[in-house]
N, C-alpha and C positions, 0 to 999 in steps of 0.2 A: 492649554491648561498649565497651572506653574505648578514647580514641584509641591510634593505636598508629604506631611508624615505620615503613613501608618497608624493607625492605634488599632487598640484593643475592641475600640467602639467600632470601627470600621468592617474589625472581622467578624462582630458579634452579626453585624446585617447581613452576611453572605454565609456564615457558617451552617447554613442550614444546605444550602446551592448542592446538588451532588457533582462529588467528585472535590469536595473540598479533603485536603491531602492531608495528610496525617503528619506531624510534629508539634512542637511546641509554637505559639501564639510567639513568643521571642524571635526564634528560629524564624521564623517566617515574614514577620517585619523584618529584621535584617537582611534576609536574601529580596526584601522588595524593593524598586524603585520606585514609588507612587508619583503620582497619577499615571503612567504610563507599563509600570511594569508592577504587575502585586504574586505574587507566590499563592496564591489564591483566588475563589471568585474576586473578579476587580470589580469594586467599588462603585466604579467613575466611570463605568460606560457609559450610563445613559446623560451624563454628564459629556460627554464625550460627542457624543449625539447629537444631543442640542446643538454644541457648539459648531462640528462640521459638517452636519446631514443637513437633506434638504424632508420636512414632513411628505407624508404623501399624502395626495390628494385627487383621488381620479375621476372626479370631473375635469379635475388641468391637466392629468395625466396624459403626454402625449406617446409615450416609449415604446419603439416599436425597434425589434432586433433578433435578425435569423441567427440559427447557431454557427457560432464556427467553426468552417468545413474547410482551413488552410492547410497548407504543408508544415508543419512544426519540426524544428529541428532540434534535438535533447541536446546540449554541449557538458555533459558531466568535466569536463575540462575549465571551466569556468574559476577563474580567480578567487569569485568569494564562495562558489560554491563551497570549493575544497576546503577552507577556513579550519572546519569542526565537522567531523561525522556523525551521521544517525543513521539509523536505520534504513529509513526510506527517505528521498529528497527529488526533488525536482527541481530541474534549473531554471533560479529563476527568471529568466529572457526568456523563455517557456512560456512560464505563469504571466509574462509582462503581455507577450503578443494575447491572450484571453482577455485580461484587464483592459487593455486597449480597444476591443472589439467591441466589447460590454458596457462599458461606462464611458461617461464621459469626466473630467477635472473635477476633482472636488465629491465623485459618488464615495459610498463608502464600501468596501469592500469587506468580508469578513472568511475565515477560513479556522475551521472548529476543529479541525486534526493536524493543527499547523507544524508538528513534530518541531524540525529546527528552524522554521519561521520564515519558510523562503517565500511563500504569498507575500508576507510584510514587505520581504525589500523586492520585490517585483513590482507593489504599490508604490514605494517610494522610487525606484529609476525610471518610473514612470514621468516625474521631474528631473532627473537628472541634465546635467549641463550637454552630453550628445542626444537628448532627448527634448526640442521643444515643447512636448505635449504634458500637461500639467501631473504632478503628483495626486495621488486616491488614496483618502483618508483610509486605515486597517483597522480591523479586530480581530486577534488571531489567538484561538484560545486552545488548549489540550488539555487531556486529564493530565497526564506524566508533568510531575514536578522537572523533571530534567531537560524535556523536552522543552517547554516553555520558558525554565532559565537558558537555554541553548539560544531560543527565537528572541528573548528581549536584549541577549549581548549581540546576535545578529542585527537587529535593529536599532543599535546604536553607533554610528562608527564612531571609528578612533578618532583619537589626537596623540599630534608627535608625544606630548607627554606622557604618556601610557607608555609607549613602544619606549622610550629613554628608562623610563623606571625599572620596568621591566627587565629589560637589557644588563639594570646594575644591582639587580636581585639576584638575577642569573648569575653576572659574574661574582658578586660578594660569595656564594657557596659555593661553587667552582672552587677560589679562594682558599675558603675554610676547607672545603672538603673533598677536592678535587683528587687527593691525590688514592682515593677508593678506587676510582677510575685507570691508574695508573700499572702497569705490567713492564718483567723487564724484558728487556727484549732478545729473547735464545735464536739463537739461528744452528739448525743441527748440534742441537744439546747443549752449546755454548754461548754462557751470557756474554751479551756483545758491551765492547768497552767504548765512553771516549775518549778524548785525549789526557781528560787528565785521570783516566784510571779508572772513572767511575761509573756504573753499571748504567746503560742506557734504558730509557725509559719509555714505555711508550703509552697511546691513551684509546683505553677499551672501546670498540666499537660498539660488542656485546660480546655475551656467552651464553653457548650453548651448554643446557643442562640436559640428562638425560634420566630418565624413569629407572629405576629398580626392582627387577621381579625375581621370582622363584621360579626354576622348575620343576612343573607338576610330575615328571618323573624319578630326578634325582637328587629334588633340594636344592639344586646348585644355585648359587645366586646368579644372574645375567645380568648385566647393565645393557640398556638397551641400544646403547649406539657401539659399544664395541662389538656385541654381539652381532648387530647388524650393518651400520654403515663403517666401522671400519674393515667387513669382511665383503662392499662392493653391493651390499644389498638393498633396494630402494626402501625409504623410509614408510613407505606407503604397505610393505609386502604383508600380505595378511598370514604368512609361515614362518616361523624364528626356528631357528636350529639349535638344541643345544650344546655350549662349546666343552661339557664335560660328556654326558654321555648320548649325544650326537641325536637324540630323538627331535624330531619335527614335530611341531606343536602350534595349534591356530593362537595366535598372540592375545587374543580373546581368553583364553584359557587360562593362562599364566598367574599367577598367585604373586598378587602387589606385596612389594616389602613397603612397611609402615614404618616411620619416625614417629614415637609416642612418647609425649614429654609433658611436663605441665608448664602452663600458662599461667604466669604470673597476673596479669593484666585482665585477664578472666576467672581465673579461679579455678577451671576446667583443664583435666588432662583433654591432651588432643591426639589423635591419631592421622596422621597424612601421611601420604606417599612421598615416597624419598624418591628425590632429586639428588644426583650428583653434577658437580659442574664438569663437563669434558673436551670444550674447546673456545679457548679467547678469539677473537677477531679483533684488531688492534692498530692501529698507524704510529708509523715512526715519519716525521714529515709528511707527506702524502703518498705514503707506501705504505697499502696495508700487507698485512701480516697474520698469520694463524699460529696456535702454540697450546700446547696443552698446559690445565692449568699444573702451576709450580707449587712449593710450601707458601711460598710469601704470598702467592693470590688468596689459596685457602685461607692462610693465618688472619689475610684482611678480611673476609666473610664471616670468621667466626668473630672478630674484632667488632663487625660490625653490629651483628646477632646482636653481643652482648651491651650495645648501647644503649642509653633509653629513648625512645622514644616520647616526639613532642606530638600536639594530635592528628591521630589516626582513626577510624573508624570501627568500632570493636563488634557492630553490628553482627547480629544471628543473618544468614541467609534467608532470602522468602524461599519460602516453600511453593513448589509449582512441576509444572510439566518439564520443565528446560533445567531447572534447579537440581532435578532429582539426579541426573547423571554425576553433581556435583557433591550430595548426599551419600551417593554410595561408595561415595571413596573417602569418606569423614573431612572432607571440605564445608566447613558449616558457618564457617563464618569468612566475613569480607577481607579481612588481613589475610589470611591464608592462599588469595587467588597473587600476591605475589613477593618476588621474592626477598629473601632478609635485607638486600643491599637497596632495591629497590623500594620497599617501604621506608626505611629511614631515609630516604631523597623526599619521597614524597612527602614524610611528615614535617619535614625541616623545607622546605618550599611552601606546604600549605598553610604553615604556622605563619609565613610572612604576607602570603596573598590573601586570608579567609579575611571577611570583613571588606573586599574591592571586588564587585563580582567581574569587572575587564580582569582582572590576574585569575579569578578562578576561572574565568571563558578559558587563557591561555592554558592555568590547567588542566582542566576536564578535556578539554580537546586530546592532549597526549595518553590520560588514562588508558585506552582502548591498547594502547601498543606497550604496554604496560606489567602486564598479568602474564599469569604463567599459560596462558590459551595464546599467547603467540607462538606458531608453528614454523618448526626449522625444518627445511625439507633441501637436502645437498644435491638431488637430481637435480634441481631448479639451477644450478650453477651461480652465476654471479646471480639468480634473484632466490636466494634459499630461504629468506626471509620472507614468508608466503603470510606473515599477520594472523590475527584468529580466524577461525570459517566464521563465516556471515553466521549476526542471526542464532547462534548457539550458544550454549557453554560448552563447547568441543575441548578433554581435555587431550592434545599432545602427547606422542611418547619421548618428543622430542621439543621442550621449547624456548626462545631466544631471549634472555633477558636484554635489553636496551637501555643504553647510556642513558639516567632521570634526563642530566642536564643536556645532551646530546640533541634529545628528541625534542625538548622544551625550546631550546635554539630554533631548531627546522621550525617547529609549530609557530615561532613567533617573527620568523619571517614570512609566513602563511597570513598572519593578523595583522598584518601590514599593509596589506590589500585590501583590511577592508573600510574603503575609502568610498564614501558617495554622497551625494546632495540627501541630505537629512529630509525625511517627512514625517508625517503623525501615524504613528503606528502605535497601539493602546493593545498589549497582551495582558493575556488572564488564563490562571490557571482550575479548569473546571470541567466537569464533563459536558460531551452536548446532549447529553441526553436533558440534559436541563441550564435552560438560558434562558432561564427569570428573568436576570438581571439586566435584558436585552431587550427595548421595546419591539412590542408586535409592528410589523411594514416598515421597516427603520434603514432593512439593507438595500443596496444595490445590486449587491452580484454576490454570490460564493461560489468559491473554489479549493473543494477538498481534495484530500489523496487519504481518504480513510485507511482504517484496519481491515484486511483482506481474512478472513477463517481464524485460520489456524497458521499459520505461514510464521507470523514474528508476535510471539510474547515478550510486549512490550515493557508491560508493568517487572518480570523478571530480572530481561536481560538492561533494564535502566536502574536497577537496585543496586547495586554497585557504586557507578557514581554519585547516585542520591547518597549514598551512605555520606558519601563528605558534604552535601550540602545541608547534611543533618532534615532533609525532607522526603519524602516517599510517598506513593501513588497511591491514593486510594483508590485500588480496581476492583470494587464491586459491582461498579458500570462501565467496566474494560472489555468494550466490544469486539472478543476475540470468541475463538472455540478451544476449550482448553478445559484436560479430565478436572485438575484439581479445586477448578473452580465450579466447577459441573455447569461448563456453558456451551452445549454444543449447537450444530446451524440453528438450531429453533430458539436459543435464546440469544443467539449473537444475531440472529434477523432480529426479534423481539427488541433489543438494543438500539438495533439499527433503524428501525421503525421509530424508536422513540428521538432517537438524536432527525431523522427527518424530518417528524413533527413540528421537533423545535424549528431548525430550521427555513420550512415550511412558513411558520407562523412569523418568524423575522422579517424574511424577503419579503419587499414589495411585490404587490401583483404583475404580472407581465412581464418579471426580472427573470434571472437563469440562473441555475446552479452547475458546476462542472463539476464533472466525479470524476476525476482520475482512479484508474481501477486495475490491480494487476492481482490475477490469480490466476490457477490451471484446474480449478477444481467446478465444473456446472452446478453446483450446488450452492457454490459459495457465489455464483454470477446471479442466477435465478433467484436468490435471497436479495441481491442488492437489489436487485427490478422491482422485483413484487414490495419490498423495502418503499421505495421512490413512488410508485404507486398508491400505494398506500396511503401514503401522508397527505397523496394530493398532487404529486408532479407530474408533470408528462415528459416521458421521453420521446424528444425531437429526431436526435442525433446520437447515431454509436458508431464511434469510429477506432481503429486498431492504429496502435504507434507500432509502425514496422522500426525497431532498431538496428533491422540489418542494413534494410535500404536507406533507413531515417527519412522516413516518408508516414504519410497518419492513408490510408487505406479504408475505405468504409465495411465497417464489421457486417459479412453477412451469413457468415457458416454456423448454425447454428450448434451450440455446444462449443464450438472454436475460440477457445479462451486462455491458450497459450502466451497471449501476448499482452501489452497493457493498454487497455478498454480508455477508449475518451468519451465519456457521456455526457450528454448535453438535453437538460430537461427545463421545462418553464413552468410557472405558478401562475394557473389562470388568473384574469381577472375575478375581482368579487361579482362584479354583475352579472356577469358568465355564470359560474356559480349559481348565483340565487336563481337565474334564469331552469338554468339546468334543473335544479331540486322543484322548482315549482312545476315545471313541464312534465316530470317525471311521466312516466306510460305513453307520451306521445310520442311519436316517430322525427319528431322538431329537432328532438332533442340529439337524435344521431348524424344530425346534418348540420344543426348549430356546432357539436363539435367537430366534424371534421372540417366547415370554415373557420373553427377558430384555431385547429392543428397546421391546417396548410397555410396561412398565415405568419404560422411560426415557423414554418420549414424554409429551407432556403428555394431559391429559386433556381439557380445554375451553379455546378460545384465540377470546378478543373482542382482538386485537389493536391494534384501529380504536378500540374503546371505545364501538362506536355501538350495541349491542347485539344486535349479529348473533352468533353462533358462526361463526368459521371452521370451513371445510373443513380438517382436518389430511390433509395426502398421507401422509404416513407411514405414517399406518394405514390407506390403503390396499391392496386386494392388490400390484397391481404392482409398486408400492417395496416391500414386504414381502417378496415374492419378490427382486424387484432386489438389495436387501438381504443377503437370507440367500444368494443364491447369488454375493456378493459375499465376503462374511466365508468363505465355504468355500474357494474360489480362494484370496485371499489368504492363508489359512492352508494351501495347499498340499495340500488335500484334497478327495475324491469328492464331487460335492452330488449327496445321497442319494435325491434327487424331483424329477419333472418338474413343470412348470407345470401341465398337469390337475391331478393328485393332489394338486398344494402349495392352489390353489385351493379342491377338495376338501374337503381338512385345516380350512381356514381356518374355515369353516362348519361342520363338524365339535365342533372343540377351544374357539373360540371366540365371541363375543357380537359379534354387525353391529350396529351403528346409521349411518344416513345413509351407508354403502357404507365404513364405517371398522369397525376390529376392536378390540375390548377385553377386557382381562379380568376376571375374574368382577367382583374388588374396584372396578375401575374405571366399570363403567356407569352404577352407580348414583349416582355422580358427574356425569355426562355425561346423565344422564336428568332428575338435579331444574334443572341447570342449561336443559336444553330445555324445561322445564316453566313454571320460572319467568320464561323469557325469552319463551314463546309465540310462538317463530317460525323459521320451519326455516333452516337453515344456510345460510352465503350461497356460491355458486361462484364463487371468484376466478379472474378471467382467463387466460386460455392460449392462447399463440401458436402457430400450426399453421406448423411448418417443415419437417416430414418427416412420415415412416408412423407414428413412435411418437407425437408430439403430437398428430397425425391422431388416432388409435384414442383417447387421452386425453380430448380435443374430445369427439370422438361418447359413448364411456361418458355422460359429463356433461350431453349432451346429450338423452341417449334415457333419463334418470329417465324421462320422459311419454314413450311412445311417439309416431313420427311416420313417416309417408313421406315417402321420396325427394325426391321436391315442395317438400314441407317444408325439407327437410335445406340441400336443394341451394343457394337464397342466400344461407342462412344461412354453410353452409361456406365459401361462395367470399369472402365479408366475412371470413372469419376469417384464409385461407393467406397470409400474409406472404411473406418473401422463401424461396423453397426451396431451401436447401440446393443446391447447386450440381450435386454427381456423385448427388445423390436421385433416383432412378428412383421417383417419387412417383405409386401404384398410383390409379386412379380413386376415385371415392366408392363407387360401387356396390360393385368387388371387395374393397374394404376393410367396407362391409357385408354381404356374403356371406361374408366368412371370420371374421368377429366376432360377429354377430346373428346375431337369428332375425325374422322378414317374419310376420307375424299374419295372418290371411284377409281383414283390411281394408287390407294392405298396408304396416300399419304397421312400423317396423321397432324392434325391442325388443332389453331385454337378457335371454341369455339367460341359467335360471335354475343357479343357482350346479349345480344336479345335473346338471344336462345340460352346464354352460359345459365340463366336461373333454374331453368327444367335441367342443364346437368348437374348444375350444384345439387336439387332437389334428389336428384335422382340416386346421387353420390352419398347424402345425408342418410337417406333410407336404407342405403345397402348398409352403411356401417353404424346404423341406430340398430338394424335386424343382427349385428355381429355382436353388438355390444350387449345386447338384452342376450342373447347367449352366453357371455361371460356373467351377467348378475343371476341365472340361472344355473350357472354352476358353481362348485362349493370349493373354499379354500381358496389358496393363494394363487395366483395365478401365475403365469410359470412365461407363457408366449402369450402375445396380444399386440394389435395394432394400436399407435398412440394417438391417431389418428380416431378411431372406434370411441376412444376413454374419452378424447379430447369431445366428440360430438355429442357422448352419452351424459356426460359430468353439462353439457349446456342443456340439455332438453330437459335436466334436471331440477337446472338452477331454475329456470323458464319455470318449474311444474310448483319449484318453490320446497321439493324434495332434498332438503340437504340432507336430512339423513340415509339417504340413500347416498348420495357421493361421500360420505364420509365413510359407509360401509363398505365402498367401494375401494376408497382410497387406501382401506388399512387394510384390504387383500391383494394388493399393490407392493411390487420391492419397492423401498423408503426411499431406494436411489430415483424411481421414477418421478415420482412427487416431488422430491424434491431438486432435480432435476429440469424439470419444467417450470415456465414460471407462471401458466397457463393454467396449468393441474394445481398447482401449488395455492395461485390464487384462489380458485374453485373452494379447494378441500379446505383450506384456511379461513375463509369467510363463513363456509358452513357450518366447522365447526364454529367459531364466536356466536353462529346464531342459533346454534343448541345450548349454549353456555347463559 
């Protein structure tokens, strides 16, 4: 597509799109590039579409493709990675090995949490010149204005002329203004001379400023680094002594001294915590140097103060969960995060770059190391320069102001890098919860790395540099959990359900979607599922990114969500589909889909590459079932079999190897690879947290028969932390309602013909536990999950939701939503009382 202008008309057709951002119609064509980069819903997708997608058409439909189960290696060391930071990233030669697996030249790929756009240039080094294998057209869209202006300078590289201009911006304020930068240079108290007599100079690295409190005991004033780090004590210490009248006091306590003055430029007295500055870092040739500051450094800070400023951002603060730490100490507005010498850099820099968004990439890139949230910490030795904490507005008792033009240098030998074979990459800024503007069956592939809970408030901590790009996030569809927006799990699933939908409705049939997923919270995992579910996907594949090993491990510990989740799910066909709804109450239906699941699963997975076969869970029964009597609820229909008979079936219809199901065309696949590899499948690890991991464990366990004896140390090495409200059943009764006990007292599994009278027999023992617990009153306190999980099905079955839902709400909240089993249950029920 050629370039194109902006207008008025353009936005008037998207300004409805949610997650359209909030500023001026002005402001917003000029931060856009159109056709390929809009500050808004873009225009020109489906333009975009036409021109490089292929329609879909599933009678010619041939696309057939298991999920990827490789080794993947993160290299956060990455040249262009490091460019520009954000919050969350992924590198792209990551994202490139997916793209590659999924598509072929020419699919379109799309990614709706693109943050700083690194799907985009993952599609594009897809062509690159050490890459024969063709470039993949992108659409990479986010609500956050910042983020998206981040991904459209990511997806443009440079040219020398950029980096030259650049370079003599740089040095023209250097120039002019360099000499703010400059200290003289004492060497034990005395300023050093040179030859011809005159005071040697040298040029700031940074300086350390330090906080101002009171003590709660005697008034005294305390500065906080003489008080502490020049008396040996770590920056970190949560005890301050005081140097008048010697009491000990949690630093928490301490009574901020405030600077209160008025603000010309607003109009508003201001009240903030005083800062003093108390050590230069400095170089004289390349020796650096330390010095406390002199008259003449002060005299330039107040020099400075009193200048005027060209533009800066005079913005109020958003208001929110991360913001309020900044609230409480009368930090209200965006000038105030830094400080007086540092703002006048910035605004005499941004006065010459605003209007070229490559000069504001190289800006905004350095803002972060900027603010007064950069922490000085002198334990660290040569690295006392520790940056802000992730993710916060953590303020400092200690923090490092940084050379403007010092850091702008580094930064733009960083932009130098980013160099590579140009492809079509089309960003837009909008939320997913709505992609109108995106036809229905149009993608190839997506690959996100959504909003995780609660973990990074986004829309927040990116208000800052929005303020200079005069745009900001509309987050009333900022799929996070967060008090001030009153969005907690059930509306950020809620969120998340609608951004699948869309989704969902993009993707062609029989494509895949990848969720990159990192959180620690089962709440926040079992939302995403039942999320994905919901909408219509299937999850294939969950696999764990070991960072330690830098190996992807297949996720099987249930609640085990310490690490970052690879999910890998696929969007039936539509004739599956209609097949499915039409069949609805027949038993066709449970067997149509598990041939259309194992189909989609892989067939052999050496993950590790050590020459083992993984175990795939997938193709086990449990998830098989799991599975299909997942896809039935969610589609609002009968599931036509119980657990015996489904088990039954499975032996029946289909081909076992090593306790996994295949079909006809697939074993013999899965047979030469056993052959050639000569060695049985390896079982990866499983954490015992409850009755279903429990039963998981022992299956795995008892391939070889063994007794109790046996079983018993082995098990207790295994049980981890238990679940808290888990009425967590003994070994034995969990052997007696699963096994079968041999004449040597071994205990075995039993076999697939008989296992339906012990599944039957197991259902009934915990259907009679479960009518115990709807028989008694109140909240329940201990209870099997296992009992809730068979009670909440016979329910569904009986078409009783309001009984699961009176069940569910005498339930801890963490149970429910903790499972994604329960979750689905309770959730569907209630819709169908609503």
């Amino acid at each position: 597509m050629e370039k194109r202008k902006l207008t008025k008309a353009d936005l008037d057709k998207v300004r409805d799109i949610e997650g359209f951002p909030i500023g001026t119609d002005e402001d917003i064509i000029a931060l856009s590039d159109a056709p390929y980069y809009t500050a808004c819903p873009n225009p020109f997708i489906k333009e975009f579409i036409e021109e490089n997608g292929t329609p879909y058409d599933e009678e010619k439909d041939d696309y057939h493709c298991a999920p990827f189960s490789d080794d993947v290696e993160e290299n956060k060391h990455d040249l262009i990675y490091n460019i520009h930071g954000y919050h969350t990233k992924v590198p792209p030669k990551a994202i490139q090995l997916y793209i590659k697996h999924y598509t072929k030249p020419g699919d379109i790929v799309f990614d709706g949490f693109c943050g700083s756009g690194m799907t985009g240039i993952a599609a594009q080094m897809c062509g690159s010149g050490y890459d024969a294998d063709g470039a993949r057209p992108a659409i990479i869209s986010d609500l956050s204005s910042y983020a998206t202006f981040i991904a459209a300078n990511y997806n443009e590289p440079n040219s020398p002329s950029v980096i030259d201009e650049l370079t003599k911006i740089i040095d023209q304020i250097e120039a002019e203004f360099g000499d703010y930068y400059r200290t003289k240079h004492i060497l034990n108290g005395t300023v050093q001379t040179g030859v011809n007599g005159q005071p040697i100079y040298g040029k700031i690295n940074y300086v350390v400023w330090s906080n101002v409190y009171y003590c709660p005991h005697c008034g005294a004033e305390l500065n906080y680094y003489q008080t502490m780090i020049a008396n040996k004590v770590k920056s970190t210490e949560k005890k301050i002594k005081c140097t008048q009248c010697k009491a000990v006091t949690d630093r928490t306590k301490l009574e901020i001294k405030y600077e209160v003055e008025f603000d010309e430029e607003t109009g508003e007295m201001t009240k903030t915590p005083e800062h003093v500055p108390v050590l230069i870092n400095y170089s004289v040739g390349a020796t650096r140097y330390t010095k406390e500051p002199d008259k003449e450094d002060l005299d330039k800070i107040a020099e400075i103060k009193a200048r005027k400023l060209k533009s800066h951002p005079l913005n109020m603060m958003l208001h929110g969960d991360e913001t309020e730490r900044l609230f409480r100490v009368g930090i209200t507005r965006v000038k105030q995060l830094y400080p007086v010498r540092t703002l006048f850099f910035l605004s005499e820099f941004y006065d010459r770059f605003k209007g070229d968004n490559k000069k504001l990439f190289l800006f905004t890139s350095a803002l972060p190391k900027l603010t007064i949230l950069n922490r000085y910490m002198p334990e660290h030795g040569s690295r006392a320069l520790v940056g802000p904490r992730a993710g916060t507005y953590y303020l400092p008792n200690l923090f490092v102001e940084n050379d403007v033009i010092g850091q702008l240098r580094f930064q733009l030998r960083k932009l130098e890098n980013l160099t590579y074979k140009k492809g079509k990459v089309l960003v837009s800024t909008q939320s997913t919860t709505d992609l109108s503007n995106i036809p229905t069956n149009s993608i190839d592939y997506v690959f996100i790395d959504p909003p995780f809970g609660a973990n990074i408030m986004y829309s927040e901590l990116n208000f800052v540099a929005e303020s200079w790009l005069h745009i900001s996030t509309s987050n009333k569809d900022e799929a996070i959990i967060n008090k001030s927006q009153k969005k907690s799990v059930t509306e950020y699933q809620s969120l998340m359900v609608q951004c699948f939908d869309e989704i969902y409705r993009i993707l062609k049939p029989s494509r895949w979607i990848t969720v990159e997923f990192h959180n620690s919270k089962n709440a926040i995992w079992s939302a995403i599922q039942e999320a994905l579910g919901r909408s219509g996907f299937v999850i294939a594949d969950v696999r764990v990114f070991n960072k330690e090993k830098k190996t992807i491990n297949q996720f099987t510990a249930a609640g085990c969500v310490d690490q970052d989740l690879i999910i890998s799910a696929y969007k039936p066909k539509e004739s599956f589909r209609r097949m499915f709804l039409a069949d609805a109450g027949n038993e066709e239906t449970a067997w149509a889909f598990v041939r259309q699941h194992l189909a989609n699963l892989p067939v052999v997975v050496d993950a590790d590459h050590d020459g083992k076969i993984d175990i795939i869970s997938e193709r086990q029964a449990y998830l098989l079932f799991d599975r299909m009597v997942a896809y039935h609820i969610m589609n609002g229909i009968p599931v036509p079999i119980d657990a015996s008979d489904f088990y039954k079936g499975l032996d029946e219809k289909f081909l076992k190897r090593d306790g996994m199901y295949f079909l006809p065309d697939q074993v013999n696949e899965y047979d030469t690879a056993r052959i050639k590899m000569d060695v049985e499948p390896i079982q990866f690890d499983l954490f015992v947290t409850n009755e279903k991991s429990a039963i998981a464990w022992l299956y795995r366990q008892l391939d070889t028969p063994q007794t109790y004896a046996e079983l018993q140390p082995k098990f207790m090495q295994e049980v981890k932390s238990v679940d808290r409200y888990e009425d967590m059943p003994e070994l034995s009764v969990m052997l007696d309602e699963n096994f079968i006990q041999d004449d040597k007292g071994r205990w075995y599994i039993p076999d697939r013909t008989k296992e339906g009278d012990v599944a039957k027999l197991r259902e009934k023992n915990l259907w009679k536990e479960f009518e115990s617990y709807m028989n008694s009153k109140g909240k329940l306190k201990l209870f099997r999950s296992e009992a809730i999980r068979v009670g909440f099905s016979r329910l569904w079955k009986d078409k009783n939701y309001q009984a699961i839902v009176d069940m569910a709400e005498r339930l801890p909240g963490k149970t429910i939503q903790e499972d994604d089993k329960l979750l689905m249950y309770y959730d569907i029920s209630l819709n169908r009382l609503h």
